[in-house]
PyMOL Python script that loads the backbone (N, CA, C, O; Angstrom):
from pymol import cmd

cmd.read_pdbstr("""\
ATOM      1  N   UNK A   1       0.864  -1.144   0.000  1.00  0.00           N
ATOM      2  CA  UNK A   1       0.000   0.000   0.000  1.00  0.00           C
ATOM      3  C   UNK A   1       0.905   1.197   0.000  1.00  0.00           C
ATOM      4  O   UNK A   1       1.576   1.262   1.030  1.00  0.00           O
ATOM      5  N   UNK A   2       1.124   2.216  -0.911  1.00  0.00           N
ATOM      6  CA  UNK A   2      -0.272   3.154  -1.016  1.00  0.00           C
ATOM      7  C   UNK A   2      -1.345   2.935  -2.051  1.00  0.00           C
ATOM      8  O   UNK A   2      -1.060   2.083  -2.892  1.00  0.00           O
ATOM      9  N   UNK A   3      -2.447   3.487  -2.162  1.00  0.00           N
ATOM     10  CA  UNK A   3      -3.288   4.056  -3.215  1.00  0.00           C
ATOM     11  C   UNK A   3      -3.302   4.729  -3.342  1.00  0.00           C
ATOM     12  O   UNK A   3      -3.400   5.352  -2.285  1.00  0.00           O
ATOM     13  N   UNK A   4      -3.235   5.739  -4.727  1.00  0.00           N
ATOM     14  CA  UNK A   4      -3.360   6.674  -5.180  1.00  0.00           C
ATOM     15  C   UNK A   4      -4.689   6.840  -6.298  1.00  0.00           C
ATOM     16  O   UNK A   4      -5.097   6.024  -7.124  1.00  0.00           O
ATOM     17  N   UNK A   5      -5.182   8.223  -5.981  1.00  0.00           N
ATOM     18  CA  UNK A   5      -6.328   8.239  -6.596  1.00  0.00           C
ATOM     19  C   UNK A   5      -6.544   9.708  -7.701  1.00  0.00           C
ATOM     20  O   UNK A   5      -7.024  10.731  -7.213  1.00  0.00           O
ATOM     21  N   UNK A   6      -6.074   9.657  -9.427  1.00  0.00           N
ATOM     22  CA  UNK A   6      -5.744  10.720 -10.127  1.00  0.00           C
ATOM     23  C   UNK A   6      -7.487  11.288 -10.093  1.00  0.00           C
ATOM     24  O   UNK A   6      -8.492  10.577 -10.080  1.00  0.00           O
ATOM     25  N   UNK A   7      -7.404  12.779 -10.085  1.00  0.00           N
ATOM     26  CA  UNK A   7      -9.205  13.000 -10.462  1.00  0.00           C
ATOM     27  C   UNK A   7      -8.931  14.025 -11.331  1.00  0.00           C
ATOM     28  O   UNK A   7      -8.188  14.976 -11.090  1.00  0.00           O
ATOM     29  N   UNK A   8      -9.467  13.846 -12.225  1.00  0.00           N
ATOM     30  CA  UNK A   8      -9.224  15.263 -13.520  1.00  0.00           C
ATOM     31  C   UNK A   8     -10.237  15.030 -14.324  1.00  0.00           C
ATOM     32  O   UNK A   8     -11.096  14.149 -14.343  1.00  0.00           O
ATOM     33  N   UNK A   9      -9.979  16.095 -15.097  1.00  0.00           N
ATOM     34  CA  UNK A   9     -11.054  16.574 -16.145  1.00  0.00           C
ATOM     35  C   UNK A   9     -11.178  15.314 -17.318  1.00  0.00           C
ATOM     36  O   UNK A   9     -10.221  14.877 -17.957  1.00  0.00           O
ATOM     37  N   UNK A  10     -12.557  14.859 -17.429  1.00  0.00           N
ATOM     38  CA  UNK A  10     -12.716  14.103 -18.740  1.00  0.00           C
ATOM     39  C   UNK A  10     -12.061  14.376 -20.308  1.00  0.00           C
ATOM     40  O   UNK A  10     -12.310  15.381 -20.973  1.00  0.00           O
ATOM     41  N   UNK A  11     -11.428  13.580 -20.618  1.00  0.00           N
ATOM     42  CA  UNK A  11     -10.944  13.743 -22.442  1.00  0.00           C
ATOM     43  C   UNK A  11      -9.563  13.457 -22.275  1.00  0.00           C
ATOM     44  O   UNK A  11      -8.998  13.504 -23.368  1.00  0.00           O
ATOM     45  N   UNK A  12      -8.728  13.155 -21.258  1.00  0.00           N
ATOM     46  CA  UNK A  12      -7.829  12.151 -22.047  1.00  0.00           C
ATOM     47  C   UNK A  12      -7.975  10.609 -22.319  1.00  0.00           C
ATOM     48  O   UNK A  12      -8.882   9.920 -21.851  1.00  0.00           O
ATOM     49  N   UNK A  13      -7.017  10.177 -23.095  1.00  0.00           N
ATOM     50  CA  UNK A  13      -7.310   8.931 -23.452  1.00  0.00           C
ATOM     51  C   UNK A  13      -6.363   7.828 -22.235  1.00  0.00           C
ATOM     52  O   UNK A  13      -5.527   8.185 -21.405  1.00  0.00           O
ATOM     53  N   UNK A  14      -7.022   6.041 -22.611  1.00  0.00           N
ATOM     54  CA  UNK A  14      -6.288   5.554 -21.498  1.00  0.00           C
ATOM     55  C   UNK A  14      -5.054   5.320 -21.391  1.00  0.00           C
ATOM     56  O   UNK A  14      -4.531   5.021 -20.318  1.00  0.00           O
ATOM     57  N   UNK A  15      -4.101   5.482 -23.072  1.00  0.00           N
ATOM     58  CA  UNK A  15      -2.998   5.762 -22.640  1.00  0.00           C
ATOM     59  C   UNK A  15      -2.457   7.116 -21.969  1.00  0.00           C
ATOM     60  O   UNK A  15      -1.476   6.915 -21.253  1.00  0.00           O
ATOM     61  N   UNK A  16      -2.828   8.284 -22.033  1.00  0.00           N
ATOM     62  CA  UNK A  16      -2.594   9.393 -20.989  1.00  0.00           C
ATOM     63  C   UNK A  16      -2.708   8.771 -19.385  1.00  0.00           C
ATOM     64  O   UNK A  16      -1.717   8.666 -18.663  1.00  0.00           O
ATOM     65  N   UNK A  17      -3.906   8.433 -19.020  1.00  0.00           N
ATOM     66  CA  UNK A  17      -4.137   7.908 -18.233  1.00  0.00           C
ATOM     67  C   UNK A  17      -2.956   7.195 -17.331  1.00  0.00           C
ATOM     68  O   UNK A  17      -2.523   7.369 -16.192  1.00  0.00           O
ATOM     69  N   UNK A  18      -2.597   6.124 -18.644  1.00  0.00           N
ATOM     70  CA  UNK A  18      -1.327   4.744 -17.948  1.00  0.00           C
ATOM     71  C   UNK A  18      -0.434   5.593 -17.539  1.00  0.00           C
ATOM     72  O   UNK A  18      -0.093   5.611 -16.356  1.00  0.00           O
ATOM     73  N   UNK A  19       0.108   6.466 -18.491  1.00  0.00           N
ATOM     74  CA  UNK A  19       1.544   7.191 -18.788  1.00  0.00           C
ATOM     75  C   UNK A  19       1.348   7.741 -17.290  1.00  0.00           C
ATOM     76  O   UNK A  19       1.988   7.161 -16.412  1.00  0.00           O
ATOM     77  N   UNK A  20       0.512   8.819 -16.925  1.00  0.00           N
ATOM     78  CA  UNK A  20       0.449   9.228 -16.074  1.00  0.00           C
ATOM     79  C   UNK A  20       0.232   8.769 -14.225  1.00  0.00           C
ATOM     80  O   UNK A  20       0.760   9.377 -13.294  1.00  0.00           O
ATOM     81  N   UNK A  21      -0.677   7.562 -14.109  1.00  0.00           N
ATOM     82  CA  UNK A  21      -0.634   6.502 -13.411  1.00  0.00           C
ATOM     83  C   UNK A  21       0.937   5.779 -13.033  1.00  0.00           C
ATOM     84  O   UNK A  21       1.305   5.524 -11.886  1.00  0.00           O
ATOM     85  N   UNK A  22       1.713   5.537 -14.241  1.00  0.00           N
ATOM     86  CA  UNK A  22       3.453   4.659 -14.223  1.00  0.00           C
ATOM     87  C   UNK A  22       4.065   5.863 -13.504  1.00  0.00           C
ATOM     88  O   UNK A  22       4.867   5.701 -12.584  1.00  0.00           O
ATOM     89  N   UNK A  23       3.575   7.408 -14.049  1.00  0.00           N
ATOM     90  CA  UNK A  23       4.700   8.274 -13.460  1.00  0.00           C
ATOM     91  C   UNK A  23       5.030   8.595 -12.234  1.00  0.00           C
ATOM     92  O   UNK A  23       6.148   8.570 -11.719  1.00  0.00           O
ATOM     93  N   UNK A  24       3.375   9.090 -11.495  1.00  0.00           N
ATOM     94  CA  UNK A  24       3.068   8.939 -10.168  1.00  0.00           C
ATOM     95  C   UNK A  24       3.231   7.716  -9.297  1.00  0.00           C
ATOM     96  O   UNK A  24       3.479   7.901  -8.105  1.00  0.00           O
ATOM     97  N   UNK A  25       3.139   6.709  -9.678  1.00  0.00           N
ATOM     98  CA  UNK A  25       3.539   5.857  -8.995  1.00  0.00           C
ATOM     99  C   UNK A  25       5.241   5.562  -8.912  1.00  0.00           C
ATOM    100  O   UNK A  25       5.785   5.150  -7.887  1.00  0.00           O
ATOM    101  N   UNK A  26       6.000   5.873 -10.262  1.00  0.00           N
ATOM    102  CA  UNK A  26       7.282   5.778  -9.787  1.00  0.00           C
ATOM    103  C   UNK A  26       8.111   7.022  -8.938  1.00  0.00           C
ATOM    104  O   UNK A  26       9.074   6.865  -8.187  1.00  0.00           O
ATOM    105  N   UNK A  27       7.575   8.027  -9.220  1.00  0.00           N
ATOM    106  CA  UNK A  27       7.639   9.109  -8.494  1.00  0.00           C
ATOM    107  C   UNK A  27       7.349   8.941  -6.519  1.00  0.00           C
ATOM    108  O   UNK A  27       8.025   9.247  -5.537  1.00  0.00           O
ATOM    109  N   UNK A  28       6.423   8.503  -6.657  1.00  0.00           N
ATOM    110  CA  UNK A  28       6.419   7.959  -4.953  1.00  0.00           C
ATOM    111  C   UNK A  28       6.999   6.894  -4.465  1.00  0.00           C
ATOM    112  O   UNK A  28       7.248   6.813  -3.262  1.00  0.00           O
ATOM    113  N   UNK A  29       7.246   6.089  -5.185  1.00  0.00           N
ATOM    114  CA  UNK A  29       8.467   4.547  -5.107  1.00  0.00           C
ATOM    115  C   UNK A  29       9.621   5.440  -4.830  1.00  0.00           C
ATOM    116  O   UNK A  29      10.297   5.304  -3.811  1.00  0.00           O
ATOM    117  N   UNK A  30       9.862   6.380  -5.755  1.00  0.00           N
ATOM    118  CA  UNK A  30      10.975   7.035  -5.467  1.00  0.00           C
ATOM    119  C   UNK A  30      11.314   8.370  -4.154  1.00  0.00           C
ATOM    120  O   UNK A  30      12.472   8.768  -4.030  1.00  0.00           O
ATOM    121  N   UNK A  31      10.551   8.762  -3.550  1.00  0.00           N
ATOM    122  CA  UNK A  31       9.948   9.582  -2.561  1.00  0.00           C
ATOM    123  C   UNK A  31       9.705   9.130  -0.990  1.00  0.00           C
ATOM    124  O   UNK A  31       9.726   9.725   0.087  1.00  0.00           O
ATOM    125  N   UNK A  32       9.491   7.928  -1.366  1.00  0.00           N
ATOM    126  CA  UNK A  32       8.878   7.432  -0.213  1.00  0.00           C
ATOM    127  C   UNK A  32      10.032   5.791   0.342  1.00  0.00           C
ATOM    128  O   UNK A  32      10.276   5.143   1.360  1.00  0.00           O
ATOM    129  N   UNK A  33      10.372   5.811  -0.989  1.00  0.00           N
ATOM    130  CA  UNK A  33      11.414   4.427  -0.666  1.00  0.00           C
ATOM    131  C   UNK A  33      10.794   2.979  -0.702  1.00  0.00           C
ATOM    132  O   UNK A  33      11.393   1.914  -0.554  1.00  0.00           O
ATOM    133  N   UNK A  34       9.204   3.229  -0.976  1.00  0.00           N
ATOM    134  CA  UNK A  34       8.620   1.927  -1.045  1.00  0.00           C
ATOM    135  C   UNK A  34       8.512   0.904  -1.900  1.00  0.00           C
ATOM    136  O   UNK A  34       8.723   1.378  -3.016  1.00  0.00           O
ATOM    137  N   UNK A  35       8.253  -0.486  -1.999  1.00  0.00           N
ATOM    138  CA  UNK A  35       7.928  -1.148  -2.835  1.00  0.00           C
ATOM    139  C   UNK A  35       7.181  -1.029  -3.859  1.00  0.00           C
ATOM    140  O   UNK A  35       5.968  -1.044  -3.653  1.00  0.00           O
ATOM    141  N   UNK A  36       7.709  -0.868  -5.351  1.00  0.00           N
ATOM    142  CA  UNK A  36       6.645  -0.222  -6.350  1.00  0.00           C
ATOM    143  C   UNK A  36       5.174  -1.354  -6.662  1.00  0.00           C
ATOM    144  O   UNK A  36       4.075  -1.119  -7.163  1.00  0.00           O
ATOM    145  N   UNK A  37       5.873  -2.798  -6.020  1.00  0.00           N
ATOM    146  CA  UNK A  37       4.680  -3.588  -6.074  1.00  0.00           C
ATOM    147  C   UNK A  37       3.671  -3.313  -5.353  1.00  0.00           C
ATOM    148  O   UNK A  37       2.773  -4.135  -5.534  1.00  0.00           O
ATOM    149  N   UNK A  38       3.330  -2.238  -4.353  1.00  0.00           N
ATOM    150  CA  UNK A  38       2.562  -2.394  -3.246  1.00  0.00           C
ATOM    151  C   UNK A  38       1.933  -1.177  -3.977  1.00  0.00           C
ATOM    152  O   UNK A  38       0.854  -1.105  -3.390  1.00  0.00           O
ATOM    153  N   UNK A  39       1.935  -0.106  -4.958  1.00  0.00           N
ATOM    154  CA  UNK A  39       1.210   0.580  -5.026  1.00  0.00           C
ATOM    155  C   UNK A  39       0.222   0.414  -6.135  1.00  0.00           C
ATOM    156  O   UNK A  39       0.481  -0.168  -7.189  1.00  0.00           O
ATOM    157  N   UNK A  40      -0.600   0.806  -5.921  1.00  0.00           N
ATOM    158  CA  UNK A  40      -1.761   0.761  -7.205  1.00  0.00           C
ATOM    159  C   UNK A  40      -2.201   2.401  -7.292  1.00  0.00           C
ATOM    160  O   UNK A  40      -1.917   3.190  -6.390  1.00  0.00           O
ATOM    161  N   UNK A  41      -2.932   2.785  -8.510  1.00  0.00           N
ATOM    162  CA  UNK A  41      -3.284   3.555  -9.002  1.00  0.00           C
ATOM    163  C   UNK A  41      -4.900   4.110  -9.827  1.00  0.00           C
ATOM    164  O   UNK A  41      -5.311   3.584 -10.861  1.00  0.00           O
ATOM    165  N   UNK A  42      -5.349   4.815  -9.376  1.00  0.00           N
ATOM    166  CA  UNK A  42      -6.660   4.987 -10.264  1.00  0.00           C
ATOM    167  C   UNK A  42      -6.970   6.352 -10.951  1.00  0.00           C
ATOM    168  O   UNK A  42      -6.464   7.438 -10.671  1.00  0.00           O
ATOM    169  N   UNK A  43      -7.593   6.171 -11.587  1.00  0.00           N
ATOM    170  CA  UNK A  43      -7.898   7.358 -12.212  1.00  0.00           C
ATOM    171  C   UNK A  43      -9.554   7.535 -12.484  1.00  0.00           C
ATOM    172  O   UNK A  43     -10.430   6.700 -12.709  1.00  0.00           O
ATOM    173  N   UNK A  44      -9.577   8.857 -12.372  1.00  0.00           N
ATOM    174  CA  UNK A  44     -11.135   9.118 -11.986  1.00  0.00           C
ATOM    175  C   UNK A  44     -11.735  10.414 -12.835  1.00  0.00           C
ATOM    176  O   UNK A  44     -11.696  11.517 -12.289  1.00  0.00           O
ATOM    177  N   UNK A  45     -12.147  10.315 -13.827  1.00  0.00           N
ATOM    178  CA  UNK A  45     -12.681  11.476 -14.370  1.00  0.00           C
ATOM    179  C   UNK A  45     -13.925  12.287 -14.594  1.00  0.00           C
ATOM    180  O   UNK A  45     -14.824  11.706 -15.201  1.00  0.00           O
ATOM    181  N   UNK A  46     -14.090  13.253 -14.296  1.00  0.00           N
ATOM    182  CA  UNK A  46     -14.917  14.312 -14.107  1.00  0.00           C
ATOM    183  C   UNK A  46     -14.992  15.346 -15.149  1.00  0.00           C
ATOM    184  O   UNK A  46     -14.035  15.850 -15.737  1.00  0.00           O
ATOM    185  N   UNK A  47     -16.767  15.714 -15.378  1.00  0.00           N
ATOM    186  CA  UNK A  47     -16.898  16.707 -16.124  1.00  0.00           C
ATOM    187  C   UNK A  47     -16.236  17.920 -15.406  1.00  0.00           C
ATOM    188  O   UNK A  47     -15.549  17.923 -14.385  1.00  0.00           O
ATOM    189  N   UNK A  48     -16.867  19.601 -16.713  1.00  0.00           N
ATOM    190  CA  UNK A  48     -16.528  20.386 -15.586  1.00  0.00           C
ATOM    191  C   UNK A  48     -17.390  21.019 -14.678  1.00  0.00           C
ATOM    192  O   UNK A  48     -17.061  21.976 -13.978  1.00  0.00           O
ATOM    193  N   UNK A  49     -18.746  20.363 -14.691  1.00  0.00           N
ATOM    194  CA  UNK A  49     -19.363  20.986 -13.465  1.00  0.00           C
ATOM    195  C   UNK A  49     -19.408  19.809 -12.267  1.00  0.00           C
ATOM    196  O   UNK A  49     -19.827  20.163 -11.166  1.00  0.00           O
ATOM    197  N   UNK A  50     -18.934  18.250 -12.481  1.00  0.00           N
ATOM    198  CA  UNK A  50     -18.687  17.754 -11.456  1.00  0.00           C
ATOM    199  C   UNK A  50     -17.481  18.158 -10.752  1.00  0.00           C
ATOM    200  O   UNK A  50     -17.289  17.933  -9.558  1.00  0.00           O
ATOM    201  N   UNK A  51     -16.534  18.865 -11.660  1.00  0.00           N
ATOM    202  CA  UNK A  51     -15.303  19.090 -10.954  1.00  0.00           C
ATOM    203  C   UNK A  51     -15.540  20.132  -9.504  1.00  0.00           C
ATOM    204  O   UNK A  51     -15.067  20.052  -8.370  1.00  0.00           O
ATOM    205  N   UNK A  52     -16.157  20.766  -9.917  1.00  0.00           N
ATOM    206  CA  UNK A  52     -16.782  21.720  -9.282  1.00  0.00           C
ATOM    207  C   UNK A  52     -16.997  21.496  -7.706  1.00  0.00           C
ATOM    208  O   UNK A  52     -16.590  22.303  -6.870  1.00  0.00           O
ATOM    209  N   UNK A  53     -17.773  20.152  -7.352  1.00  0.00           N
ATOM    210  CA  UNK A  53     -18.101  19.775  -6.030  1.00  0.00           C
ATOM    211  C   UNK A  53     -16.915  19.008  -5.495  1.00  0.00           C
ATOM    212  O   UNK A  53     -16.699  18.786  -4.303  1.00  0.00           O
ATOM    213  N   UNK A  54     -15.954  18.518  -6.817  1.00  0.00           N
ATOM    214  CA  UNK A  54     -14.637  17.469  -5.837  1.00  0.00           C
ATOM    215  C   UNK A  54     -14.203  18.879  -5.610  1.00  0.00           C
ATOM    216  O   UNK A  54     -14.361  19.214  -4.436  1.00  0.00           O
ATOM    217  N   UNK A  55     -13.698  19.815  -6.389  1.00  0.00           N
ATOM    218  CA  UNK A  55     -13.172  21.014  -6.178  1.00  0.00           C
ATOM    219  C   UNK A  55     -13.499  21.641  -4.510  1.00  0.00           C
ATOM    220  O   UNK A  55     -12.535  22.001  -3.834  1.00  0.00           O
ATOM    221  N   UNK A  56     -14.333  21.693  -4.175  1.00  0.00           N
ATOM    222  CA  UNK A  56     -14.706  22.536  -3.129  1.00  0.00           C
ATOM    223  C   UNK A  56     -14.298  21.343  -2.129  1.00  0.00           C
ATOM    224  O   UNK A  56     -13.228  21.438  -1.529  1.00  0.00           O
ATOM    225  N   UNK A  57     -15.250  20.052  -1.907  1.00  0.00           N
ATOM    226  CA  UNK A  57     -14.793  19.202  -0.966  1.00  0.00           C
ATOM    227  C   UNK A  57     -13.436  18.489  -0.435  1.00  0.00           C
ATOM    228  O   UNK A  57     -13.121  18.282   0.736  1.00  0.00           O
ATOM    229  N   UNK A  58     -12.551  18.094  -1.893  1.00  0.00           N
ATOM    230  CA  UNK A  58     -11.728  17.454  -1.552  1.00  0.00           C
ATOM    231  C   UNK A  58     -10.166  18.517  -1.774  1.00  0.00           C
ATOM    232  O   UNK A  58      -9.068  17.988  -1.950  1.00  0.00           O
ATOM    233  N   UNK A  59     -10.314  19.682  -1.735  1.00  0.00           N
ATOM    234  CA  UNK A  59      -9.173  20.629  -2.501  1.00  0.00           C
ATOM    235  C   UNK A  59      -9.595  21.978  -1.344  1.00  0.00           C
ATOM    236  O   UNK A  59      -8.774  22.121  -0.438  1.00  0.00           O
ATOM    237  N   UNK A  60     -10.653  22.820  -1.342  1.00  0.00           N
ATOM    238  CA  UNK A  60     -10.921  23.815  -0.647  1.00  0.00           C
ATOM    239  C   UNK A  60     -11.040  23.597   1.059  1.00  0.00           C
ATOM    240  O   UNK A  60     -10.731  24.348   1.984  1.00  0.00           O
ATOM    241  N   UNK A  61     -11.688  22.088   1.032  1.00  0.00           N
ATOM    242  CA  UNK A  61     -11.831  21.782   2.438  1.00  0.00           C
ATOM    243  C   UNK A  61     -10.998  20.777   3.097  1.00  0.00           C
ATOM    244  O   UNK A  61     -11.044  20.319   4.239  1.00  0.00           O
ATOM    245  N   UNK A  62     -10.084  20.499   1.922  1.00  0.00           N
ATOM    246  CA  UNK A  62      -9.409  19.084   2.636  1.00  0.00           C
ATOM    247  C   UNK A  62      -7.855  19.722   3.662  1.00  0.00           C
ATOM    248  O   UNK A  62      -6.858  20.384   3.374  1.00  0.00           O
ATOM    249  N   UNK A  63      -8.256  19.234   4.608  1.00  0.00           N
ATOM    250  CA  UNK A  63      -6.966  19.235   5.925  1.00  0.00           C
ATOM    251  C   UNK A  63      -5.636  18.720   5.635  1.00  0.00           C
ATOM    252  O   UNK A  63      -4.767  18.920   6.483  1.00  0.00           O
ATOM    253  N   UNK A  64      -5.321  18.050   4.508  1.00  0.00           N
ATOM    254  CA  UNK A  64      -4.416  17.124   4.265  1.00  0.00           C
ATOM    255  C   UNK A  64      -3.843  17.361   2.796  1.00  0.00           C
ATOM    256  O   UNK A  64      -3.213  16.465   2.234  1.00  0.00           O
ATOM    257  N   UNK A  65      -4.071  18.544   2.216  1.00  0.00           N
ATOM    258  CA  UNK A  65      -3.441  18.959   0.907  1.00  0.00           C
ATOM    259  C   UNK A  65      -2.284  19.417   1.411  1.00  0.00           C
ATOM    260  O   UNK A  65      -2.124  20.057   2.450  1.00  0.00           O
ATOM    261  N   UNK A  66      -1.336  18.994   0.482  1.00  0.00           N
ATOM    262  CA  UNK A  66       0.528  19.324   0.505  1.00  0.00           C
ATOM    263  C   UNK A  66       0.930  20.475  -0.738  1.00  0.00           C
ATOM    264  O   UNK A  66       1.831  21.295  -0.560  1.00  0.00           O
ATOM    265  N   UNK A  67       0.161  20.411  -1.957  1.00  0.00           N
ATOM    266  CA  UNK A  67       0.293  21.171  -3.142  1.00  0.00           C
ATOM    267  C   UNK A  67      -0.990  21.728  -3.387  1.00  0.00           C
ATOM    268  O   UNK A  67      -1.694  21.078  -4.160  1.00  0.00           O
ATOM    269  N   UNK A  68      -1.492  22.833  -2.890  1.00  0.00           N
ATOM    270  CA  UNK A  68      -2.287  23.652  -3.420  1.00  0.00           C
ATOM    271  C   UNK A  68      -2.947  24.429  -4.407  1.00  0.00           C
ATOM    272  O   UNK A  68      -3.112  25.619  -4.136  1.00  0.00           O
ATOM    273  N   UNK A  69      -3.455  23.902  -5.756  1.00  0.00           N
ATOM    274  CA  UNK A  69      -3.729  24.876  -6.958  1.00  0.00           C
ATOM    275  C   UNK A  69      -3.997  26.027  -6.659  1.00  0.00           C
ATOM    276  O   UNK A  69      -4.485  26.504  -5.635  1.00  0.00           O
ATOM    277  N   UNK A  70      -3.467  26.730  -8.136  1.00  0.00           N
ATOM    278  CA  UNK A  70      -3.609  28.096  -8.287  1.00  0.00           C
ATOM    279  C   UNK A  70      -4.538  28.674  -9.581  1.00  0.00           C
ATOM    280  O   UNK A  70      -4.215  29.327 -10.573  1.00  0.00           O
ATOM    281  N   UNK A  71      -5.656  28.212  -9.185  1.00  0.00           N
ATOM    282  CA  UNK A  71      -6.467  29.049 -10.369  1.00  0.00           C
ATOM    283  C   UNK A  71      -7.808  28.395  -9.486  1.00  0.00           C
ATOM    284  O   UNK A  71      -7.957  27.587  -8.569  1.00  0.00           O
ATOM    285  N   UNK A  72      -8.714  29.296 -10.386  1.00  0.00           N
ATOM    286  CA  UNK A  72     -10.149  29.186 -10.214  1.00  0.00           C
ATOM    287  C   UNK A  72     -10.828  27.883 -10.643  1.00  0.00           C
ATOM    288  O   UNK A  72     -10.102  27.185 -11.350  1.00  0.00           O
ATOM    289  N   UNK A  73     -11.837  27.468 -10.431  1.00  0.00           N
ATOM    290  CA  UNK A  73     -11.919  26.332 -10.758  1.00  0.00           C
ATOM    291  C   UNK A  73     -12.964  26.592 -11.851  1.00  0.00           C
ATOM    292  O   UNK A  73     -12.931  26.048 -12.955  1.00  0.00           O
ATOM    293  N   UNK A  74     -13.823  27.402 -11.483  1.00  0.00           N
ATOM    294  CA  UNK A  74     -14.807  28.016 -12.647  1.00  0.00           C
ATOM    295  C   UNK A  74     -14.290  28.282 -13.859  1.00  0.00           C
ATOM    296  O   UNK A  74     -15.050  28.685 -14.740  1.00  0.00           O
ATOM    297  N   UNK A  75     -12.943  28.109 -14.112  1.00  0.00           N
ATOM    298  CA  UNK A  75     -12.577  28.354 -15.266  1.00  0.00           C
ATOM    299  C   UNK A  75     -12.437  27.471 -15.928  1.00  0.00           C
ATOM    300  O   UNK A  75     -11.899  27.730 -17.005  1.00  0.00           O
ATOM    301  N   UNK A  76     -12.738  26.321 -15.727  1.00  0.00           N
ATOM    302  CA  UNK A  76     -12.957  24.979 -16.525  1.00  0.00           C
ATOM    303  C   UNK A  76     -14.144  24.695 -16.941  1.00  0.00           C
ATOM    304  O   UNK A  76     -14.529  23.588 -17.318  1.00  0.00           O
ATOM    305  N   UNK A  77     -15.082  26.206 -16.855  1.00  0.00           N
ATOM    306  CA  UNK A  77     -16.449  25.562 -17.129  1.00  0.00           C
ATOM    307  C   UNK A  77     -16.592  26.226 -18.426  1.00  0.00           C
ATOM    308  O   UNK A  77     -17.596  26.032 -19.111  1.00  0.00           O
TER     309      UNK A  77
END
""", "prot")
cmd.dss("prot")
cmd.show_as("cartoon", "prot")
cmd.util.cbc("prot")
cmd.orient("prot")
């Protein structure tokens, strides 16, 4: 374990997806020192007015963000 869970905007394809899934995960293998077998990866995509509610809940209100975006989120609509 860990899990990691990507959430972004709908329209890439599932190789974007992989590419991006292999990177993050070797990126924290490499970060963290862990076994790259133990991690898995998902990816989760959202329109842009669902983005909207992960936006506020899991980004505006979450206690546990390390990297903070910098833009509006309304601007994906």
């Amino acid at each position: 374990m860990p899990h990691i869970i990507i959430k972004m905007l709908q329209g890439r394809t599932d190789e974007q997806k992989k590419a991006a899934a292999q990177q993050v995960a070797e990126a924290l293998e490499k970060a963290i020192g862990c076994n790259g077998d133990h991690i898995s990866v998902a990816v989760e995509d959202y329109t842009p007015q669902q983005w909207q509610d992960v936006f506020q809940t899991e980004v505006v209100e979450s206690t546990h963000l390390f990297v903070e975006p910098h833009y509006d989120p309304k601007d994906v609509l």
